[in-house]
C-alpha positions in Angstrom: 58.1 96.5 21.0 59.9 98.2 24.0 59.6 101.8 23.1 63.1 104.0 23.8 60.8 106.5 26.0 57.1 106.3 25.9 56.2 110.0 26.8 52.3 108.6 27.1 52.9 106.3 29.6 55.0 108.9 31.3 52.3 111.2 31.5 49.5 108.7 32.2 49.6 108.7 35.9 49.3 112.1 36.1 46.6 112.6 33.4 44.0 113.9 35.4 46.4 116.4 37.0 47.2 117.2 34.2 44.2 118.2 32.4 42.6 120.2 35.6 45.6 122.3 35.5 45.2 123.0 31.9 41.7 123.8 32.7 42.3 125.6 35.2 44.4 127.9 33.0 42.0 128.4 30.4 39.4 129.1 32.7 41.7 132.1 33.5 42.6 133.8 30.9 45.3 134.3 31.4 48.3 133.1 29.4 51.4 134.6 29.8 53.4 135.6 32.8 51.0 134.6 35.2 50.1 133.2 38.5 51.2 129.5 37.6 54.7 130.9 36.2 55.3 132.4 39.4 54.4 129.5 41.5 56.4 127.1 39.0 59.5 129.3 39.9 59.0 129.5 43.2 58.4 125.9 43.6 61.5 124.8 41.4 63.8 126.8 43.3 62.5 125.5 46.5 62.8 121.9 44.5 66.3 122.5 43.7 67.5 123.7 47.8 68.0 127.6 46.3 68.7 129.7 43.7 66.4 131.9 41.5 64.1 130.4 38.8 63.5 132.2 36.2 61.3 131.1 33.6 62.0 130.9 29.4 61.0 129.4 26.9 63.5 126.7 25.9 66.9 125.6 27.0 68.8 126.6 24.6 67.3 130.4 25.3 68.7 129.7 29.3 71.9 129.3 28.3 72.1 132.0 25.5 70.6 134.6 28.0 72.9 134.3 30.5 75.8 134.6 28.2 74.0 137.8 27.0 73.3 139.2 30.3 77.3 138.5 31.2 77.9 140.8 28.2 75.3 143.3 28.5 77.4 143.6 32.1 80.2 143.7 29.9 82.3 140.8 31.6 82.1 139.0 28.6 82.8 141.0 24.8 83.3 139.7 21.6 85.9 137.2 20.6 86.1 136.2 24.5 86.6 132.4 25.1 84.2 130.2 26.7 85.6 126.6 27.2 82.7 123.3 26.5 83.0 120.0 26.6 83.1 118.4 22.7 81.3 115.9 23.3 78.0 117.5 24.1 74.6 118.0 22.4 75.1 121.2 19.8 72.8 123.6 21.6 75.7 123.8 24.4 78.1 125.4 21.6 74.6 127.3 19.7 74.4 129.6 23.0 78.6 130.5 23.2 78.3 131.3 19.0 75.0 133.1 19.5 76.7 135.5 21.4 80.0 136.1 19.6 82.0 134.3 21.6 84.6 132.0 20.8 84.1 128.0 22.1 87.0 126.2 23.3 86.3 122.6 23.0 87.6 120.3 25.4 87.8 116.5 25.7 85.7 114.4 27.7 86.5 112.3 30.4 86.3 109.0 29.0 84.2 107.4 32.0 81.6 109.6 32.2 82.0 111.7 29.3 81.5 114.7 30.9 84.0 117.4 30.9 87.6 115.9 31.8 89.4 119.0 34.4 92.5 117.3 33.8 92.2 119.4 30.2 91.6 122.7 31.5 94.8 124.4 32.2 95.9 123.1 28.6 92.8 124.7 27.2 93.1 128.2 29.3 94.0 131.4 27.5 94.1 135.2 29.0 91.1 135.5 26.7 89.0 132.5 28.5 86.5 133.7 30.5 84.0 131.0 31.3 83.6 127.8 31.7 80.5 125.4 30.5 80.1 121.9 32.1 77.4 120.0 30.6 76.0 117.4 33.0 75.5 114.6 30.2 73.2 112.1 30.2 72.2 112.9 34.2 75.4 112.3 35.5 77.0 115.4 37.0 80.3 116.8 35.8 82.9 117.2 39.1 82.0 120.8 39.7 84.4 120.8 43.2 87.5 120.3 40.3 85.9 123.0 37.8 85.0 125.1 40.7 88.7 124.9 42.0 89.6 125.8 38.2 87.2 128.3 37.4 88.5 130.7 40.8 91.8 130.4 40.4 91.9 132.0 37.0 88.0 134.7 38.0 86.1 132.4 35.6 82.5 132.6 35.5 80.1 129.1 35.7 77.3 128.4 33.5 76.1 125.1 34.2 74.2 123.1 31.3 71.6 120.9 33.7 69.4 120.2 30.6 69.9 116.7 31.3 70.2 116.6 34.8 67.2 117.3 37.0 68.1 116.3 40.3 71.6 114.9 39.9 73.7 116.3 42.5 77.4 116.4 43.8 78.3 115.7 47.6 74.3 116.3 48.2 73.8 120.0 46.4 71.8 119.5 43.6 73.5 120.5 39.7 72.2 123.9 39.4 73.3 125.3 42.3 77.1 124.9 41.8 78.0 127.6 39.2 76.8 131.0 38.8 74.1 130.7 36.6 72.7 127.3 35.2 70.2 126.4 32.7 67.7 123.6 32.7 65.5 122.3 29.5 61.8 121.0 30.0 61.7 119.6 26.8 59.1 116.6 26.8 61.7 113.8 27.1 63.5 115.2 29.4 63.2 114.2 33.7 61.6 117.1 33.9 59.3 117.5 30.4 56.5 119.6 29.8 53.9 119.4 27.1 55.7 121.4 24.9 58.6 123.2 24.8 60.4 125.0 28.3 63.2 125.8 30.3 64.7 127.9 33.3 67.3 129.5 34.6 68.9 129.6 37.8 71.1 132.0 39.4 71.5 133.0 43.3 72.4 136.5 42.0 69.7 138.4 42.4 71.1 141.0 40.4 71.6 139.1 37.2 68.0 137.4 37.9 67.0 141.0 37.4 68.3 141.2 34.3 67.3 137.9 32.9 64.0 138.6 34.1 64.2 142.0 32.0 65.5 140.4 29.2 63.6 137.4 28.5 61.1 139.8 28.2 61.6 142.1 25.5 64.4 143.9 27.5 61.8 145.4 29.4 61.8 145.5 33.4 58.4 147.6 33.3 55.6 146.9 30.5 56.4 149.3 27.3 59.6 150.5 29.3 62.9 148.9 27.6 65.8 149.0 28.9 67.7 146.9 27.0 67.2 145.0 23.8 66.3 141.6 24.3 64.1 138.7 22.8 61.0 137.0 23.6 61.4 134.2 25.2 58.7 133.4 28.0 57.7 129.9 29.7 54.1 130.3 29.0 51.5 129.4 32.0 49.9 126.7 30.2 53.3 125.1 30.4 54.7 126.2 34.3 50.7 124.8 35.4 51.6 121.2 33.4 55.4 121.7 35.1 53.4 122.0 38.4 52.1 118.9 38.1 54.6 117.2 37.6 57.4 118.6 39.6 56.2 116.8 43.3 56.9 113.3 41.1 60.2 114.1 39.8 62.5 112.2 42.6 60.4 109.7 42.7 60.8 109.7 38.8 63.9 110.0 39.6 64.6 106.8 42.1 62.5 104.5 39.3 64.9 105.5 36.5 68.2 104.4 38.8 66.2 101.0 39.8 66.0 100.3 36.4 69.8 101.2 35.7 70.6 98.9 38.4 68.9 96.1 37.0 70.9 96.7 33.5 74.4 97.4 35.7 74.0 94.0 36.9 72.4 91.9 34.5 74.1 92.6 31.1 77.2 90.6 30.8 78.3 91.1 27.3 81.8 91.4 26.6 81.0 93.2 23.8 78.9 96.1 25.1 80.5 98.7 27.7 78.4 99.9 30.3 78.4 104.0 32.1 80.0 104.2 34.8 78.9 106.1 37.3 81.3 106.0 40.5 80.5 105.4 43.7 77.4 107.1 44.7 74.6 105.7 42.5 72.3 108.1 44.0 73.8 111.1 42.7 73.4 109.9 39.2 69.5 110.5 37.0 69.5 108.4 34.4 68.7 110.4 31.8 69.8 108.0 29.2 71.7 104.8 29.7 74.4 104.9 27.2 76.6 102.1 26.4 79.3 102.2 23.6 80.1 99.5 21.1 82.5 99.0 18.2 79.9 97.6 15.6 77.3 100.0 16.6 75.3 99.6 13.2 74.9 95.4 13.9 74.3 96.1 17.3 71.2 98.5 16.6 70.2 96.2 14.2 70.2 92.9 16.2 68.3 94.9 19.3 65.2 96.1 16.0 65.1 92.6 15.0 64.2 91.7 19.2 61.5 94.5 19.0 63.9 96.5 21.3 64.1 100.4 20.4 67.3 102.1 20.6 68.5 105.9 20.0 71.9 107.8 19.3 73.0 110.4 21.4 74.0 111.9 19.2 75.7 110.3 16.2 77.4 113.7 15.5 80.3 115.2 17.3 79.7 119.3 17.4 82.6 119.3 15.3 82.1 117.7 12.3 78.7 119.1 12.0 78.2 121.4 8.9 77.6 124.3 10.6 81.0 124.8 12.5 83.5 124.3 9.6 86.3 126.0 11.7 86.3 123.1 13.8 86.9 120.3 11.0 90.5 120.9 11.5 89.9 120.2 15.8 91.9 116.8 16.7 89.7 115.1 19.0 89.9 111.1 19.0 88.2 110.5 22.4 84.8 112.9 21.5 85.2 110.9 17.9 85.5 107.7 19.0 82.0 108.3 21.6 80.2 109.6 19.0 80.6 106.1 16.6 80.1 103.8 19.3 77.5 105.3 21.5 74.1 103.5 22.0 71.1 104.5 24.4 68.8 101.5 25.7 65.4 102.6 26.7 65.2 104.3 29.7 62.4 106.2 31.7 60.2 106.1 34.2 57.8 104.1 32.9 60.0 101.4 32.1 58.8 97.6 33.4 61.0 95.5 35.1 59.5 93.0 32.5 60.9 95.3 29.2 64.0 95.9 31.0 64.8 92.1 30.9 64.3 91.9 27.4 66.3 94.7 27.1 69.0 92.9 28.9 68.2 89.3 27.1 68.6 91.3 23.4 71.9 92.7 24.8 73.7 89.7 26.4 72.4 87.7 23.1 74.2 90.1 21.1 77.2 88.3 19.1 78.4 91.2 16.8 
């Protein structure tokens, strides 16, 4: 069987890394808000080329506390507009609702799927007053376009780089384009953890000081609250593992676009469409190499019988899920049409060249 993402194998070379940070941790006691937080921040920001890290506890949280900050400021109130892509993972939208704010869903470009700028104007209203790019499956959205966009009409950024460690745009890294960002470190992700994580980034250090307030109870000084605000804390055991792993992530990184290139040019199936990804390869991660096709139900089917494990992102468009019934009524036959054809071949890091070629042999035998 070629596993979609064996997280074991990810984490194997790094094992005994790994476990003398944990116990190095332990051996602390100290769990919470620590010296291996700090570092991790510190380090990540340097990582990224700038910005301040600021560390939470999931990714969803990053993008929901910025929001909150942004209203706490009172740029953003209730009932304003934040435009997102619709075809996106659901936690993207989760963050704009969370807040009582109004998404605007947008279509997707149908190449890379990201966030088509073409659509903005169309989707702009005097109550719109930020814009979400979500760089799907490690392929960053074209931030100079939404940048252009977002000034013209005194838009704030919020970048979703929960996919996209590393993936970059004319050489700055995704991150570092809007005016906050947030990053997961979910386990599968180029970046995982051992558990659940995720940052935000920001070069404003005036918001960082909120964040940092508010991830934290609201409080800037311990039993001192200034706001009201959740917990929601990237935990040391966590930034220590992140530590680890962090020096490998290019390198990471470079394997996961080797093995793209050996799928780009070796599956030659008329029936499967493969990403696209322009002309600068490098700038793309790999998160997941999606291709679409029309039976996708066979095709799943004929890769399980070849011991070849395949996943759906995601088989659900944001809206037609059950819990946004004010979008059933939402015409969108590109996002539809992605979400019924989309297939992800394995992909990671730990990938052979030897499973990747019977990855591509199941694919090219595909007859539908």
């Amino acid at each position: 069987m070629v596993s979609f993402l064996n997280l074991k194998d990810v984490n194997a070379p790094y094992r005994d890394a790994l476990v003398a940070a944990a116990t190095r941790v332990i051996d602390s006691g100290w769990f919470v808000h620590g010296r291996e937080h700090e570092a991790f921040e510190q380090e990540f920001s340097a990582w990224l080329g700038g910005g301040i890290t600021i560390g939470v506890a999931n990714g969803l949280d990053a993008l929901t506390l910025v929001l909150r900050a942004w209203k706490q400021e009172e740029f953003l109130r209730d009932g304003d507009e934040v435009i997102v892509p619709a075809n996106t993972y659901i936690a993207s939208i989760l963050a704009v609702t969370e807040n009582g704010l109004v998404p605007v869903l947008v279509e997707p470009d149908e190449r890379t799927f990201n966030l088509d700028p073409s659509r903005l104007e169309a989707a702009w209203t005097p109550r719109t007053r930020v814009v979400l790019p979500v760089h799907l499956y490690g392929q960053a959205a074209d931030m100079p376009a939404i940048t252009t966009f977002a000034s013209r009409h005194g838009l704030r950024i919020l970048e979703d780089c929960a996919q996209a460690h590393g993936a970059t745009v004319g050489g700055r890294r995704v991150g570092l384009w809007g005016d906050a960002a947030g990053f997961s470190f979910y386990p599968g992700k180029n970046l995982g953890a051992l558990g659940d994580g995720g940052a935000i980034v920001t070069r404003d250090p005036d918001l960082a000081g909120r964040l940092r307030a508010l991830r934290n109870y609201g409080s800037h000084v311990k039993y001192e609250n200034r706001c009201q605000g959740p917990n929601s804390r990237l935990d040391e055991m966590q930034a220590a593992l992140l530590r680890v792993k962090l020096p490998h992530l290019d390198a990471e990184n470079s394997r996961r676009r080797a093995v793209a290139r050996r799928y780009r040019g070796a599956i030659a199936n008329p029936l499967v469409s493969l990403p696209w990804c322009g002309g600068d390869e490098s700038s793309h991660v790999w998160h997941l190499f999606v291709v679409r096709v029309a039976s996708r139900e066979l095709f799943v089917r004929h890769l399980a019988d070849a011991a070849i494990q395949t996943m759906v992102h995601y088989p659900i468009p944001p809206h037609r899920q059950e819990c946004y019934p004010a979008f059933h009524g939402l015409d969108l036959p590109i996002t539809s049409a992605i979400h019924r054809e989309v297939v992800s071949l394995p992909m990671g890091p730990a990938l052979t060249d030897t499973e990747a070629d019977a990855v591509i042999a199941a694919v090219n035998a595909y007859r539908g």
